[in-house]
ROSE-4610 file (N, C-alpha, C; in Angstrom, 1 decimal, always signed):
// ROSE-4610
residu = [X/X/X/X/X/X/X/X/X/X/X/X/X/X/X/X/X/X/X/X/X/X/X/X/X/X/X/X/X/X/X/X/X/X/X/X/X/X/X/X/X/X/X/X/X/X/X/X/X/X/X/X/X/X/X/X/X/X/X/X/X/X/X/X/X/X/X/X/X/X/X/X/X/X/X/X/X/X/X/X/X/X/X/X/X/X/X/X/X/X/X/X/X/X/X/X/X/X/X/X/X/X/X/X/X/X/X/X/X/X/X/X/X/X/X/X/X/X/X/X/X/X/X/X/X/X/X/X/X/X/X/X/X/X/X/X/X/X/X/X/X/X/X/X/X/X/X/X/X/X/X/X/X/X/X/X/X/X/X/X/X/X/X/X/X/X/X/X/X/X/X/X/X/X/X/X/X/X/X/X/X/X/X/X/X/X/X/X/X/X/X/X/X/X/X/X/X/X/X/X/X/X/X/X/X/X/X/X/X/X/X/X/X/X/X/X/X/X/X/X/X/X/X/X/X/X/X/X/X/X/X/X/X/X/X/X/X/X/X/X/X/X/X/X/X/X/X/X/X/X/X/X/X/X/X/X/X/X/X/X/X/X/X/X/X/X/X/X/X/X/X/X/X/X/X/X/X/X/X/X/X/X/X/X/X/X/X/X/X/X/X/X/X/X/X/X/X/X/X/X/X/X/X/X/X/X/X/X/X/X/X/X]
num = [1/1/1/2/2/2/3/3/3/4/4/4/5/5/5/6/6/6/7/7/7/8/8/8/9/9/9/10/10/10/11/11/11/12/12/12/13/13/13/14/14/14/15/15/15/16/16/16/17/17/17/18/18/18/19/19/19/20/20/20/21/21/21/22/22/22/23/23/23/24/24/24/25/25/25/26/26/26/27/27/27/28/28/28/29/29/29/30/30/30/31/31/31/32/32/32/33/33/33/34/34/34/35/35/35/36/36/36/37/37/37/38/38/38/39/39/39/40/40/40/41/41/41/42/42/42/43/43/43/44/44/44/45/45/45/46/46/46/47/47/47/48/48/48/49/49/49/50/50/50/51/51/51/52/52/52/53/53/53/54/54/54/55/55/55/56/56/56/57/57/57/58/58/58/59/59/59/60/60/60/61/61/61/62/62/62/63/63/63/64/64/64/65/65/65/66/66/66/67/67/67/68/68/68/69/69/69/70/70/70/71/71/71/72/72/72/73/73/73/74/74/74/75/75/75/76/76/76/77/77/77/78/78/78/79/79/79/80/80/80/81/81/81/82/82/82/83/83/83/84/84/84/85/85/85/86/86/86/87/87/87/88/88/88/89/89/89/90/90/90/91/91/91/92/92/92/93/93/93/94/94/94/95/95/95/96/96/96/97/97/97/98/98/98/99/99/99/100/100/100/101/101/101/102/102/102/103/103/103/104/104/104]
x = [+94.6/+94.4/+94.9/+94.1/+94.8/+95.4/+96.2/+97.1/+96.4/+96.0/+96.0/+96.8/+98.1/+98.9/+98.4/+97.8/+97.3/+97.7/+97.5/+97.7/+96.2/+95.0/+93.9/+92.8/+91.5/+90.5/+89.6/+89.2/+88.2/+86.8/+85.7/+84.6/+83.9/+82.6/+81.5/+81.3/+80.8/+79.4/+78.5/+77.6/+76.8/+77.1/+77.3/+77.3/+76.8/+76.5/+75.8/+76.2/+77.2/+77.0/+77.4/+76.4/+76.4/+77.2/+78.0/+78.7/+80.2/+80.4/+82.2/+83.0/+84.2/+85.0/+85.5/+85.9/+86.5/+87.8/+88.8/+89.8/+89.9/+89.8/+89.7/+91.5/+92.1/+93.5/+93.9/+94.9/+94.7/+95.8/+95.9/+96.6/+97.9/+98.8/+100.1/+101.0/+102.1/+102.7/+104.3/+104.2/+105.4/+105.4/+106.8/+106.5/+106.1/+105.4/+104.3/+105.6/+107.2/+107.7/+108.6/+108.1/+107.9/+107.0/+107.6/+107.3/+107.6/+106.5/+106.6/+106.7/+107.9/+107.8/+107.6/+106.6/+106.6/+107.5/+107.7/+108.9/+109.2/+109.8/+110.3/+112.0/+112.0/+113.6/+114.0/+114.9/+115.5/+116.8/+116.6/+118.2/+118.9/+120.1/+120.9/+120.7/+120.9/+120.8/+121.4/+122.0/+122.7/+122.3/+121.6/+120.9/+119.5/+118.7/+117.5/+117.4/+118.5/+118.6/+118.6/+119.4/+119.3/+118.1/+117.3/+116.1/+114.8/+114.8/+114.4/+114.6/+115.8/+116.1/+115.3/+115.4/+115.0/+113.3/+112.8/+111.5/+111.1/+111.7/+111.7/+111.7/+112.9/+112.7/+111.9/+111.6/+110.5/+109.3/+108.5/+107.9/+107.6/+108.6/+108.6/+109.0/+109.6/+109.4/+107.8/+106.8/+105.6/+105.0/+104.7/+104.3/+104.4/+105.9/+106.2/+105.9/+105.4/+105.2/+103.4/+102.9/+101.2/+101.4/+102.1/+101.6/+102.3/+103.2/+103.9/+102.0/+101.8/+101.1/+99.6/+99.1/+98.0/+98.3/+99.3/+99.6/+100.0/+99.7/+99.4/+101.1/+101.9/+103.2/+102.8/+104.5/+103.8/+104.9/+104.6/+105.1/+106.6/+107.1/+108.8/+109.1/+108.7/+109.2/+109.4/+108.7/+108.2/+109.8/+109.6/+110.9/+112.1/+112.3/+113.4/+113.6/+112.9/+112.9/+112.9/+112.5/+112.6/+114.2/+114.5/+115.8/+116.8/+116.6/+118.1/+117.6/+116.2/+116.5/+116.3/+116.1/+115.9/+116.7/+116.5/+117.4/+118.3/+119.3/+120.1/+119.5/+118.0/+118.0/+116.1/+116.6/+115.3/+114.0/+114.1/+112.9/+112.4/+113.1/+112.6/+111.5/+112.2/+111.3/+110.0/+110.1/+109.1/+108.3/+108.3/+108.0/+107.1/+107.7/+107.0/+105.6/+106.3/+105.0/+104.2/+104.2/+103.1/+102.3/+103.2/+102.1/+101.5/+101.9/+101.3/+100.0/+100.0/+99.0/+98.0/+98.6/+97.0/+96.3/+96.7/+95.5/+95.5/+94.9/+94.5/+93.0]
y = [+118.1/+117.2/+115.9/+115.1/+113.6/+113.1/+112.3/+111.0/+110.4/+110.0/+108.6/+107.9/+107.3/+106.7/+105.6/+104.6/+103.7/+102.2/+100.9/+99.6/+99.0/+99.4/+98.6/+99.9/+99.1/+100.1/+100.5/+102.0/+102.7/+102.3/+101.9/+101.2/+102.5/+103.2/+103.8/+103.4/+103.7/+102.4/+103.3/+102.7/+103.6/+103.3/+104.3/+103.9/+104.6/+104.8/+106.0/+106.8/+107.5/+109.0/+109.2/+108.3/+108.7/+108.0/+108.7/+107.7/+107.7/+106.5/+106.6/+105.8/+106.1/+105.3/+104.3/+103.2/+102.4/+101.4/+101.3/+101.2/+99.5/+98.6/+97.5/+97.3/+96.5/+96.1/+94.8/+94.9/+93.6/+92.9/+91.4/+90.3/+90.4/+90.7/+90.8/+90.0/+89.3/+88.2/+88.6/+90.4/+90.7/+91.4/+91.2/+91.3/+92.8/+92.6/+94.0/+95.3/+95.1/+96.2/+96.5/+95.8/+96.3/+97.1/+98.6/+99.5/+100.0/+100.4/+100.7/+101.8/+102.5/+104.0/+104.0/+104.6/+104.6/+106.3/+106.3/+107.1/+106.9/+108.1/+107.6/+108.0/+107.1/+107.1/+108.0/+108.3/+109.5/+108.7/+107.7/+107.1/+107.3/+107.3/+108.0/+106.8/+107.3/+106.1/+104.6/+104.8/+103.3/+102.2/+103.5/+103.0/+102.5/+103.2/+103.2/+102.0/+101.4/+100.1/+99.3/+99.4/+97.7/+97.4/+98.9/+98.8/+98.1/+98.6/+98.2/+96.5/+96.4/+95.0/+94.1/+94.6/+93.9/+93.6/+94.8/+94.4/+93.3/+94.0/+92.9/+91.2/+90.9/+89.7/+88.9/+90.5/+89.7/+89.4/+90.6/+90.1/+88.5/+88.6/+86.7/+86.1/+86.2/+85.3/+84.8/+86.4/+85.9/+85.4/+85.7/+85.0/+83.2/+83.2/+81.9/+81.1/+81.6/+81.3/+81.1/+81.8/+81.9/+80.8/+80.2/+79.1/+77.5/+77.9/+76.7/+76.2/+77.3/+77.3/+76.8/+77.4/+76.7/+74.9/+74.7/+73.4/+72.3/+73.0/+72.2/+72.3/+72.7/+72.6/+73.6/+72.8/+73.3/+74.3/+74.9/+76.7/+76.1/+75.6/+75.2/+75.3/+74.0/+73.7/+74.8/+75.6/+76.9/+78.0/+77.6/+79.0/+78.5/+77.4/+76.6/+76.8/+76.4/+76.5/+78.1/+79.7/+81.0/+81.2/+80.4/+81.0/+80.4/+79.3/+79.2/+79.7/+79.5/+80.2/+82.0/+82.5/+84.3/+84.5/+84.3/+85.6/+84.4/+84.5/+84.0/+84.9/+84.9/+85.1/+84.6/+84.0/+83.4/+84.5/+85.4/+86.2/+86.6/+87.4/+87.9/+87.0/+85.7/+84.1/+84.0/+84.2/+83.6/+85.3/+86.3/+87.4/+87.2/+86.8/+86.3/+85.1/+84.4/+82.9/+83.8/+84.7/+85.0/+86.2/+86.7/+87.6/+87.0/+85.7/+85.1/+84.3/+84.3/+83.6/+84.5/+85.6/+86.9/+87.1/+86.5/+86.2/+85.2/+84.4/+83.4/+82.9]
z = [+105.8/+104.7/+105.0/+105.0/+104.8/+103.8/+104.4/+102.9/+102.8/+101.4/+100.9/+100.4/+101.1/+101.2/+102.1/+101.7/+102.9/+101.8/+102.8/+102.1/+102.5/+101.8/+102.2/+101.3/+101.5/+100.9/+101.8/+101.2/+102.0/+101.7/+102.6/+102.8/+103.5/+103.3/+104.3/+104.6/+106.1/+107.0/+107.6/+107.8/+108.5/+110.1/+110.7/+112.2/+113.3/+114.5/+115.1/+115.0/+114.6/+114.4/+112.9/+112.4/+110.8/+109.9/+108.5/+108.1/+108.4/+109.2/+109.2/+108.0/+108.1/+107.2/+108.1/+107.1/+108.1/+107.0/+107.2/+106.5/+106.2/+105.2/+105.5/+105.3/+105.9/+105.7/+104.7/+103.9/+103.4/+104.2/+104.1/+105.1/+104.2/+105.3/+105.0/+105.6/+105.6/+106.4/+106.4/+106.8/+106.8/+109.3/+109.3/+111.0/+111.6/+112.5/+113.3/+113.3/+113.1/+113.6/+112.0/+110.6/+109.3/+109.4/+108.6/+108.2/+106.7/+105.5/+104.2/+104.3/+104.0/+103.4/+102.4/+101.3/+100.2/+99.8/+98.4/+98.1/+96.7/+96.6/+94.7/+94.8/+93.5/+93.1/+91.7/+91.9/+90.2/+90.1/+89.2/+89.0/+87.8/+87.5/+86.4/+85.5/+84.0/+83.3/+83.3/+84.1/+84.4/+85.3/+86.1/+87.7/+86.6/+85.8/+84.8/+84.3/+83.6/+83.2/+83.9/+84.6/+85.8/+86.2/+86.6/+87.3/+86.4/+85.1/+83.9/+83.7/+83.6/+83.5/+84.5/+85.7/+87.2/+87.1/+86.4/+86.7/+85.3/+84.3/+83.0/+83.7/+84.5/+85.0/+86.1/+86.8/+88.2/+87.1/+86.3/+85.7/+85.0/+84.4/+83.5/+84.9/+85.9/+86.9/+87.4/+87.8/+87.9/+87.1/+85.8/+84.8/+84.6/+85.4/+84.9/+86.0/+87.3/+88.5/+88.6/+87.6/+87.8/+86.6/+85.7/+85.0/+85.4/+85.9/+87.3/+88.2/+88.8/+89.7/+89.0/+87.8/+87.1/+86.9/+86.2/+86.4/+87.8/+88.3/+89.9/+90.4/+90.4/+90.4/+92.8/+93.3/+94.5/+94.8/+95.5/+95.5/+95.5/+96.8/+96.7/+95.6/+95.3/+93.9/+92.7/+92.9/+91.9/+92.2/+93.4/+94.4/+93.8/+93.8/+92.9/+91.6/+91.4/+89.7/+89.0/+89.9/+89.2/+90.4/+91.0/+91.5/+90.4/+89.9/+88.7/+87.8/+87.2/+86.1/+85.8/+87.2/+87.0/+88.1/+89.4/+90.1/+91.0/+91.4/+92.6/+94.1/+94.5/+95.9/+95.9/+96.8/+97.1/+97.5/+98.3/+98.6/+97.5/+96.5/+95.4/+94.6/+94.4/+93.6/+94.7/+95.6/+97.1/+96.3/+96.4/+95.9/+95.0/+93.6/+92.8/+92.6/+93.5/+93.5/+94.5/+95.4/+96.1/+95.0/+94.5/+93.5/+92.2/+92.1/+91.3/+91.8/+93.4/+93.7/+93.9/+94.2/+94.1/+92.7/+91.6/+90.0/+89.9/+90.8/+90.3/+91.3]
């Protein structure tokens, strides 16, 4: 049995020997010797909260990063402005302005 644990979508094609699959990849700008294990976490209620809290504010970071961004505002500037006012680390804000740029 296969996984479908994959980061891309499954496409048929027709090809000579009928129909194959063929995996499209999406563009990722993380380095060739990154690897995603995907996995789950069971955290105690304390660990629950933070985690809670954490996505509470990436969230309003992209939100506030996809209306930065409608207003012409330019990504820097955007990484600046969700690192004082949401998180003290920059990837996380860079995180955000790039998932803000995938709805738009």
């Amino acid at each position: 049995m296969r996984s479908l644990a994959y980061h891309g979508k499954i496409d048929l094609v027709r090809g000579n020997f009928g129909l194959q699959e063929r995996v499209l990849k999406f563009k990722t700008r993380k380095p060739a010797d990154m690897i995603t294990v995907p996995g789950r976490i069971y955290p105690d209620e304390t660990a629950e909260k933070k985690l809670v809290s954490f996505m509470r504010r990436f969230q309003a970071a992209k939100r506030t990063a996809y209306q930065a961004l409608r207003r012409g505002k330019e990504p820097e500037e955007i990484v600046k402005d969700l690192y004082r006012k949401f998180f003290p680390n920059a990837r996380w804000c860079q995180w955000a302005v790039e998932d803000a740029k995938g709805h738009l």
